[in-house]
C-alpha positions as CSV (number, residue, x, y, z in Angstrom):
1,X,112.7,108.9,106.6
2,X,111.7,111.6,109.5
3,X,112.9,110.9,112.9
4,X,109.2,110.4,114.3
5,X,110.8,111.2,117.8
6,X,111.5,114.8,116.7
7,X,109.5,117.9,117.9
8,X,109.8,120.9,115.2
9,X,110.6,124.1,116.3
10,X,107.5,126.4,116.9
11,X,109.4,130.1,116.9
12,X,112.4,131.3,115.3
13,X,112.5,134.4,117.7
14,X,112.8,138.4,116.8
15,X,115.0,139.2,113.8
16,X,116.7,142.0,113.3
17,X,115.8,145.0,111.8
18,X,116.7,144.7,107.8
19,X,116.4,140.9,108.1
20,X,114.6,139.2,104.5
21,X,112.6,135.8,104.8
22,X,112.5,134.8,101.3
23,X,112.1,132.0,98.8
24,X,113.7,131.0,96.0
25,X,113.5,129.6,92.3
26,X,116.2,129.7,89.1
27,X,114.7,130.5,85.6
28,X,115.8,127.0,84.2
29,X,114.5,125.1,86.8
30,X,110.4,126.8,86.8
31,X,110.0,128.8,83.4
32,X,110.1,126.0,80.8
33,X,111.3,126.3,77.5
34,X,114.4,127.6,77.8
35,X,116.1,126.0,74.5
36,X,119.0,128.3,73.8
37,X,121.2,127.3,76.8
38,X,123.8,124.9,77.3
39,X,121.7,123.0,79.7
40,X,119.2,122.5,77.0
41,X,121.7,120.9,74.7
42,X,123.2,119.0,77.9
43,X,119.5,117.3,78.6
44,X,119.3,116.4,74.7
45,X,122.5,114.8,74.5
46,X,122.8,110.8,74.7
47,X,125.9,110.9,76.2
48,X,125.4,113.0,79.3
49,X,124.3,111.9,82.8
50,X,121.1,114.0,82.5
51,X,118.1,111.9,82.8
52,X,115.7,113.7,81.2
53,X,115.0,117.0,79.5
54,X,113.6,120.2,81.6
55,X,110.6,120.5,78.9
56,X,108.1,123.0,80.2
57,X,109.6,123.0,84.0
58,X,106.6,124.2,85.8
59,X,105.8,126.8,83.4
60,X,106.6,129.9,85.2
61,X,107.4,131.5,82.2
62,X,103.5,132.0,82.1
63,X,102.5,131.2,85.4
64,X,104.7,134.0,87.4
65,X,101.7,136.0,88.8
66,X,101.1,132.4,90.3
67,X,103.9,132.1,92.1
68,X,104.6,135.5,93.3
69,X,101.1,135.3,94.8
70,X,102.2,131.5,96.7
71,X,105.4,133.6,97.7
72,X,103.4,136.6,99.2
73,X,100.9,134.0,100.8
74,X,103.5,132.5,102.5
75,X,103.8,136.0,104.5
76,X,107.7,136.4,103.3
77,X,109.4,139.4,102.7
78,X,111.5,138.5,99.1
79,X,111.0,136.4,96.0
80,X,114.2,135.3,94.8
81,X,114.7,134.3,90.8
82,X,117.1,134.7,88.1
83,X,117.4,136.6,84.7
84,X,117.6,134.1,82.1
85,X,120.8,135.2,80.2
86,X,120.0,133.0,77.3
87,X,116.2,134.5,76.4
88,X,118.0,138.4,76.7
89,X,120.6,137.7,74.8
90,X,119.7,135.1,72.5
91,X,122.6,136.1,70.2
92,X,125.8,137.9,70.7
93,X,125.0,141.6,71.3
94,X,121.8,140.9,70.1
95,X,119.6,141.7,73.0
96,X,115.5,140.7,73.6
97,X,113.3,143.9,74.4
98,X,110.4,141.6,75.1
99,X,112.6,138.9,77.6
100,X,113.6,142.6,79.5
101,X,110.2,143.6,79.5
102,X,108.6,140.5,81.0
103,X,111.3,140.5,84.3
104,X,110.7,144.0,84.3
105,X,107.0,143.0,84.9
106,X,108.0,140.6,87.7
107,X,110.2,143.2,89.1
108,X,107.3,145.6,89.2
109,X,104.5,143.5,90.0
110,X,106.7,142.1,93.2
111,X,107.3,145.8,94.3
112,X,103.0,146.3,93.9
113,X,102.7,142.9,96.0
114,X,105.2,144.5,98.6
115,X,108.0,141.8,98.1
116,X,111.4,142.3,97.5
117,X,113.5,141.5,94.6
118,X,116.4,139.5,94.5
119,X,117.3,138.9,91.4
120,X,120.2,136.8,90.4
121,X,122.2,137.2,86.9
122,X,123.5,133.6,86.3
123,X,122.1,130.7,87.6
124,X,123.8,127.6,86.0
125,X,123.0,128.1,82.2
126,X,124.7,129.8,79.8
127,X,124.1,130.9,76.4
128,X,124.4,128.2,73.8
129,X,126.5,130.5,71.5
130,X,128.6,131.1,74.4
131,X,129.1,127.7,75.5
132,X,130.1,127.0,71.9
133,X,133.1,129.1,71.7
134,X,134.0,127.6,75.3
135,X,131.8,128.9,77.7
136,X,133.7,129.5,81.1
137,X,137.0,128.2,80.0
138,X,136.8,131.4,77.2
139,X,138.4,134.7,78.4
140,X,136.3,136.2,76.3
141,X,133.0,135.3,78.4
142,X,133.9,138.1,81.6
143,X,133.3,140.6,79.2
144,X,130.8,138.9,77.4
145,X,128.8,138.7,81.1
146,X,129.1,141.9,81.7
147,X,127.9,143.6,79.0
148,X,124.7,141.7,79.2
149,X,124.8,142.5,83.5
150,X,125.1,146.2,82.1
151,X,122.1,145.9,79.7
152,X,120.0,143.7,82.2
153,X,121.1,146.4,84.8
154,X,119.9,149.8,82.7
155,X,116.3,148.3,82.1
156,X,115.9,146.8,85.3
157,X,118.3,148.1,88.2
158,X,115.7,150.6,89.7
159,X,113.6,148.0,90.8
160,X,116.2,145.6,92.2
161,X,116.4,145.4,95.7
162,X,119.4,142.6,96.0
163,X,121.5,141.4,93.0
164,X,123.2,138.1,93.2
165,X,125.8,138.0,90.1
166,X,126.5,134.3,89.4
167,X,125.0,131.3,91.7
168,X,127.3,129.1,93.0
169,X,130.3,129.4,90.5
170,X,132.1,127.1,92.2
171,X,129.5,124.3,91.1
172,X,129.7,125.9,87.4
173,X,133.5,124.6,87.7
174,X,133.6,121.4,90.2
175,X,130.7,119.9,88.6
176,X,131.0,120.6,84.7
177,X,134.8,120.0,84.4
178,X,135.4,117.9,87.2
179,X,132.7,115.5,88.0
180,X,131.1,115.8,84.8
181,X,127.1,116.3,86.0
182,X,127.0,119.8,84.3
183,X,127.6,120.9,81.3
184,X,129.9,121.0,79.2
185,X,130.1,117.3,81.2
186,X,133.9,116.4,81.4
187,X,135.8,114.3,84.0
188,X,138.7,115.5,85.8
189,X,139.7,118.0,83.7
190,X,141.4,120.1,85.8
191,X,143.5,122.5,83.4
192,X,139.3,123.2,82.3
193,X,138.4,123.9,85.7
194,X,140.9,126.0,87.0
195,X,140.4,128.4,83.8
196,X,137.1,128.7,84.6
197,X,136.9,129.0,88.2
198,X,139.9,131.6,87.3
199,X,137.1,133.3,84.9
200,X,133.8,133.3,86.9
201,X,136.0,135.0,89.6
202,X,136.7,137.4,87.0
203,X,133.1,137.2,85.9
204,X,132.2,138.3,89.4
205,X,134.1,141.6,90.0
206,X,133.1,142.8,86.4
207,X,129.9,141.8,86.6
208,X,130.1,143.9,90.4
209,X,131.2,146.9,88.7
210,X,128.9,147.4,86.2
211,X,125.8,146.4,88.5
212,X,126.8,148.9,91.6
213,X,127.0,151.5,89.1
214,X,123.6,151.6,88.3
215,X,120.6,152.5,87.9
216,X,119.1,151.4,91.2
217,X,121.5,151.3,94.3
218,X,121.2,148.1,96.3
219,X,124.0,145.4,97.9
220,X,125.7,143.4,95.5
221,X,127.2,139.6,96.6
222,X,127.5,136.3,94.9
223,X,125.9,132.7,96.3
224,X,128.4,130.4,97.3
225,X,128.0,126.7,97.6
226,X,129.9,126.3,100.8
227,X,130.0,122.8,102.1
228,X,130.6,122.2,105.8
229,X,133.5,120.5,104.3
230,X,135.6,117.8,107.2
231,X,139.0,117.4,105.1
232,X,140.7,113.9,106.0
233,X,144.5,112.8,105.7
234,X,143.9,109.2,105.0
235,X,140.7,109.1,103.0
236,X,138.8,107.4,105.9
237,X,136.0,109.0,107.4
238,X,136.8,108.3,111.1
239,X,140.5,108.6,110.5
240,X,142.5,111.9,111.1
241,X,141.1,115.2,110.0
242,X,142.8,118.6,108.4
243,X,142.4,122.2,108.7
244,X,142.8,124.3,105.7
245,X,145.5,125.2,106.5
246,X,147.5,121.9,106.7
247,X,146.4,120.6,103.1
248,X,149.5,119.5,101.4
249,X,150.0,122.4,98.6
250,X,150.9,119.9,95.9
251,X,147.5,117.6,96.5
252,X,144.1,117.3,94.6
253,X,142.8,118.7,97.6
254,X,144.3,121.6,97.4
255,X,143.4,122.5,94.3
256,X,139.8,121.3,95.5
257,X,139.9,123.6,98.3
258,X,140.8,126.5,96.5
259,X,138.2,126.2,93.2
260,X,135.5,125.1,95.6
261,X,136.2,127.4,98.8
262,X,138.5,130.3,99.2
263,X,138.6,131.3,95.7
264,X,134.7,132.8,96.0
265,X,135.4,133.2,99.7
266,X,138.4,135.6,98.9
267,X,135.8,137.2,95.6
268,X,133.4,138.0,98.3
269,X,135.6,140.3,100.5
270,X,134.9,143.4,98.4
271,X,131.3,143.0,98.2
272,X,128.3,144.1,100.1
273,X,127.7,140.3,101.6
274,X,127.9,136.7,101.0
275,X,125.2,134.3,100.2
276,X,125.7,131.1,101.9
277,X,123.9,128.2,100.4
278,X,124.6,125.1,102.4
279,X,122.9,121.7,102.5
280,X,125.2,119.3,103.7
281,X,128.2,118.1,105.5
282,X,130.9,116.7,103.3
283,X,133.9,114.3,104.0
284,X,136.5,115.0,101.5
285,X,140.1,112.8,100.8
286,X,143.3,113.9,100.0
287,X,142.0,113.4,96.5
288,X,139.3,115.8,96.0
289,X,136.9,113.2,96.2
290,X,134.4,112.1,99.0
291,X,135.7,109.7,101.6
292,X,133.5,106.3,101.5
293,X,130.9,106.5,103.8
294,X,130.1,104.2,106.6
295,X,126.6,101.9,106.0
296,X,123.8,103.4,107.6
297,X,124.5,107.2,107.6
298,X,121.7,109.2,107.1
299,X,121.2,110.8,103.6
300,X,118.2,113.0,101.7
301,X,116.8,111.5,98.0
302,X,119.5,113.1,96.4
303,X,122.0,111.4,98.4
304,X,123.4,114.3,100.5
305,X,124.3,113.9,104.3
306,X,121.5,114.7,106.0
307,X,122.9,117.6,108.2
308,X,120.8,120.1,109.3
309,X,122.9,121.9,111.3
310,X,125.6,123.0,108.8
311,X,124.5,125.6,107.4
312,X,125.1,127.5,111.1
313,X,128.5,126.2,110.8
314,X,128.9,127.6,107.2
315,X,126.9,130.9,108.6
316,X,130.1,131.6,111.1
317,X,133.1,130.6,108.5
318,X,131.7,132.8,105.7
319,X,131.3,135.9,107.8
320,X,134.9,135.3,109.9
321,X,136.4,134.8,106.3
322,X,135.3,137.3,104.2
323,X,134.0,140.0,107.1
324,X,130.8,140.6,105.2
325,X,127.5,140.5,106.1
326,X,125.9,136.9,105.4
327,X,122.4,136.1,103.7
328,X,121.5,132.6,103.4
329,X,120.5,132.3,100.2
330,X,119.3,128.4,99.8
331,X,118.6,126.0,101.9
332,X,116.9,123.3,101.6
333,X,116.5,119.5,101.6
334,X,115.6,116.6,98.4
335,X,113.1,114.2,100.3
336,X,109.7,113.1,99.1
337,X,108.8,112.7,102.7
338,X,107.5,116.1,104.0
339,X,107.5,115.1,107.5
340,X,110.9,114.9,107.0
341,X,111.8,118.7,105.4
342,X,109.7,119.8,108.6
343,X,112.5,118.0,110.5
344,X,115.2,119.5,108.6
345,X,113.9,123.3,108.1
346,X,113.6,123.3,112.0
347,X,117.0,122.1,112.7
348,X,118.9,124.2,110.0
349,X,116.7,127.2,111.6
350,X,117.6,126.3,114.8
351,X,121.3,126.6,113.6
352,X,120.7,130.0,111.7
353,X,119.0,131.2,115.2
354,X,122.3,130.0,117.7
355,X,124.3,132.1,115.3
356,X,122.4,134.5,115.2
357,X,122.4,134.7,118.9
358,X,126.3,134.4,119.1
359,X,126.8,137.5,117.5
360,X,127.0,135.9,113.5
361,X,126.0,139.5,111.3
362,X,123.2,137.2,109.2
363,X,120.9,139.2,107.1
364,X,118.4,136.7,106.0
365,X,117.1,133.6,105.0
366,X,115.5,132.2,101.5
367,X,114.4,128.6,101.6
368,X,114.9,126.2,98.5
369,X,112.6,125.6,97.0
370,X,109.6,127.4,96.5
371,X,108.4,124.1,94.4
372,X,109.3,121.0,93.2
373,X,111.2,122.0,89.9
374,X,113.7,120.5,87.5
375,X,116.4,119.5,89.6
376,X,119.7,119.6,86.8
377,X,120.7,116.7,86.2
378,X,118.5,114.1,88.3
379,X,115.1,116.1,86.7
380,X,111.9,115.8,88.6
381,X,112.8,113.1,90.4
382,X,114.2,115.1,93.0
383,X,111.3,117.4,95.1
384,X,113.0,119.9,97.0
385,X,109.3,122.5,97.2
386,X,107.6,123.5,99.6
387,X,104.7,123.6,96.8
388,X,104.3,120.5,95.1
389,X,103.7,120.7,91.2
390,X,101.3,118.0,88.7
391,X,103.3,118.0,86.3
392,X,101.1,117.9,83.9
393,X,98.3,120.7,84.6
394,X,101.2,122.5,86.6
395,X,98.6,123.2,89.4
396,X,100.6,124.2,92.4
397,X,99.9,121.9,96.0
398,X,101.1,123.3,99.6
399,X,102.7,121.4,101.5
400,X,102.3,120.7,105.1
401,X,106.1,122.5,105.3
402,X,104.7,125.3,103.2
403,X,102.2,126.0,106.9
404,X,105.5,125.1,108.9
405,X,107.3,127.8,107.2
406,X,104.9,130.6,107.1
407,X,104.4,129.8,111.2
408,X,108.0,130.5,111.9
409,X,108.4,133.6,110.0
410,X,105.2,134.8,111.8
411,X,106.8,133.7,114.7
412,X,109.6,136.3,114.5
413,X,107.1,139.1,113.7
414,X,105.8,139.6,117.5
């Protein structure tokens, strides 16, 4: 529920020169269709956690000109989507002319509608035949993702104007070999998830090569899903807290800390910047698993902290740590009560704004989501857009935080 006491924020302030306002989408969660991932077997399979399948997600597959046009009406500067690895390479080294030619018709239709592209190269899902001969826990898959980076890069790369190469690896590892909400859905295997977290870093730098070398000539990061993460001794959420650097090596944390911070942290320091995606605070035991909370802590739908103000924290960390440039790439919030992502956009602006003003080098901001799409996992239940979706006709509905948004970009313009 919104705090009805709360006053949103009515200007963001001047930003500076180079900054992107953006939005954001991921080809599995809006195109529909997509059959020959993973992620499509994951949603089919009895077994897994999935509730229900992604089906035709909000059809952007067809519906593209659409959304670019909701994107540009919402006065932004940048579009934000993925390549869907699985439609251009359906089969090994067997690559789609027709999947290259329809991004390549995004690309160039956002370039007409004077948006910026960034265009990210692995978002969640992975090729079925890949994920068959072991998917990130296969060696074989960094060359595998970068050959199809290098063919993705040749049709498309002068027309890119910011390349993300995988979205939030860290979650790709944690939450598929870990926790056991992504494919390929195991529990606690951790020899699994250190030889994958091991092989997106891998991924990453490969993938970096081949997409800085061209065509096209634009910065080159990876998003990282960086939790404003409060590390405690004890388990207990008010009891004594650590600092990274006093987690005992031999611990669950540790490894924690390393597959779901500093290993992407430390990936990021030869890139051109770092895209921070934050939502939430997160209160993390000795274990590697969230300290029990205390009754009546705030949370979104999803059942995230609701913590605004984190992703300044996260903001600050990411640039002292890596010394790159930071662009926040996501941010958002799961609540069916609008009202309520009003209240959070404003604060987690407010945030981005203080570090901004303390000197933080922040290059931009894309909010998640540009409508309510299939959210992994949890499905439709979960409506992060600022466009709501039928999801049936697929007719796209603003939301009141759709205006609120568009406001406070126009609000930096002046």
């Amino acid at each position: 529920m919104s705090d009805a006491s709360f006053s949103p924020m009515t200007e963001f302030g001047p930003v500076p020169d180079g900054w992107v306002w953006g939005t954001a989408t991921a080809a599995h969660q809006v195109e529909g269709g997509n059959v020959n991932t993973d992620w499509w077997e994951f949603e089919h399979d009895p077994n897994s956690v999935a509730v229900e399948s992604s089906g035709d997600a909000c059809d952007s597959w067809h519906r593209w000109r659409e959304d670019l046009a909701l994107v540009k009406g919402l006065g932004l500067d940048s579009y934000r989507f993925s390549l869907e690895w699985a439609r251009i390479e359906p089969a090994p080294g067997e690559f789609s002319s027709a999947a290259l030619d329809h991004y390549r018709e995004m690309l160039e239709a956002c370039r007409d509608l004077g948006l910026k592209t960034c265009v990210t190269f692995h978002h969640f899902t992975t090729p079925l035949w890949m994920a068959e001969r072991g998917g990130w826990t296969n060696p074989e898959i960094v060359e595998r993702f970068a050959r199809y980076c290098e063919v993705a890069v040749d049709r498309l790369g002068d027309l890119i104007d910011i390349a993300c190469t995988l979205n939030e690896p860290n979650m790709v590892a944690l939450v598929g070999y870990w926790q056991g909400e992504f494919p390929p859905g195991r529990v606690n295997d951790f020899e699994g998830f250190e030889a994958a977290t091991n092989n997106l870093v891998a991924a990453h730098h490969a993938a970096r090569k081949v997409l800085k070398a061209g065509p096209g000539d634009f910065p080159v990061g990876l998003t990282h899903a960086l939790f404003d993460m409060v590390l405690h001794a004890d388990d207990q959420w008010d009891g004594p807290t650590l600092t990274f650097d006093e987690i005992p090596p031999d611990s669950d944390l540790a490894r924690y800390a390393w597959g779901v911070v500093t290993a992407y942290l430390d990936a990021a320091k030869e890139d051109d910047f770092i895209g921070v995606q934050t939502y939430f605070t997160e209160h993390i035991g000795l274990d590697g698993q969230k300290t029990p909370r205390p009754p009546g802590v705030r949370e979104t739908a999803i059942g995230w902290l609701f913590t605004p103000e984190a992703i300044g924290k996260t903001c600050r960390w990411a640039a002292e740590y890596t010394s790159k440039p930071v662009i926040v790439t996501e941010n958002g919030i799961a609540t069916d009560d609008d009202e309520e992502r009003i209240e959070y956009y404003s604060k987690a602006l407010t945030a981005v704004r203080e570090a901004l003003d303390d000197g933080v080098d922040i290059r931009g901001y894309f909010a998640w989501s540009l409508m309510d799409n299939f959210e992994w996992a949890k499905g439709y239940s979960m409506k992060f857009g600022l466009y709501s979706v039928d999801r049936t006709t697929f007719v796209r509905t603003p939301k009141p935080s759709a205006d609120f948004y568009r406001k406070v970009v126009e609000s930096s313009r002046r």
